[in-house]
C-alpha positions in Angstrom: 0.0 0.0 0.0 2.5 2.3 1.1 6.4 2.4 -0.3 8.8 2.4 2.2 10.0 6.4 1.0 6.4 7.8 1.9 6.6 9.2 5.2 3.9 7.4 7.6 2.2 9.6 10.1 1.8 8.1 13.6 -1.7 8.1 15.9 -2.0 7.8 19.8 -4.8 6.2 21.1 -5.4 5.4 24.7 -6.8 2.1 25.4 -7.0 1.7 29.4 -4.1 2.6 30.9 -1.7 2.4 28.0 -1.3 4.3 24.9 -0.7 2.5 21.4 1.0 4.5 18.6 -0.5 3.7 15.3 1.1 4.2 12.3 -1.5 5.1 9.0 -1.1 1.7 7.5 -2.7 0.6 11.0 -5.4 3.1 10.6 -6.3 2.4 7.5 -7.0 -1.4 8.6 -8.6 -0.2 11.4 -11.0 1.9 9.3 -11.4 -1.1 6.1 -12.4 -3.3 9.1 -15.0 -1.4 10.3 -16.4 -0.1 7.2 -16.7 -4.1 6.3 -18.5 -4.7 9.6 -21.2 -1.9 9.6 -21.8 -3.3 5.9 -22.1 -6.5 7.3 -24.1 -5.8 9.6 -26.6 -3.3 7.0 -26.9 -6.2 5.0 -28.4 -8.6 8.0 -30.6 -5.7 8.4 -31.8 -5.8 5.0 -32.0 -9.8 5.2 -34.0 -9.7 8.2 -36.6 -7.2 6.6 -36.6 -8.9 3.9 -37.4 -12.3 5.8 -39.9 -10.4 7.6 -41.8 -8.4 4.2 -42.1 -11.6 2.9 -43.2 -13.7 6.2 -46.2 -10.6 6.3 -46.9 -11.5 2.6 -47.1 -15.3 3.0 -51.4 -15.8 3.5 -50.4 -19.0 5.7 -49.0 -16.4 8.3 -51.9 -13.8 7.9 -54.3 -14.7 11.3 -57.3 -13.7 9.1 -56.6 -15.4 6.4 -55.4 -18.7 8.2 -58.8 -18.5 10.5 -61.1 -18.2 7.3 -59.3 -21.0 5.5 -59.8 -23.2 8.6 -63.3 -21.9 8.7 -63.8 -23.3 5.3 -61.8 -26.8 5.8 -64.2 -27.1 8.6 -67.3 -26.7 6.6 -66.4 -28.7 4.3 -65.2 -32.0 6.4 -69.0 -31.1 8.0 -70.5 -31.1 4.7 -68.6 -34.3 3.0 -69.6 -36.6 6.3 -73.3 -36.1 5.3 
């Protein structure tokens, strides 16, 4: 990524009691890692509404729909015994 003429700058950052000097290159992984997380974790977001879009759309899971059709399976079991 870098040659080893460009000059690197250097970070501190305080974790606990100690501070850790990072150097860009160390940064910059820092920051790809966590741009690949957060879009990670947008596209289990996305999954997840789209699991849930499509359980609203399914009839079967609709308690209206599902008490009718029972209704109906019930009437007709009633009316094929007679």
């Amino acid at each position: 990524m870098f040659s080893s003429d460009e000059e690197t700058s250097e970070t501190e950052e305080t974790v606990g009691l100690s501070t850790i000097t990072l150097s860009t290159t160390e940064q910059l992984t820092r920051l790809q890692i966590e741009k690949e997380e957060l879009q990670l974790k947008n596209l289990r977001q996305q999954e997840n509404e789209a699991i849930n879009t499509q359980k609203n759309d399914d009839p079967l899971n609709n308690p209206v729909y599902t008490s009718r059709l029972q209704n109906y399976l019930v009437k007709v079991s009633f009316l094929t015994h007679l």
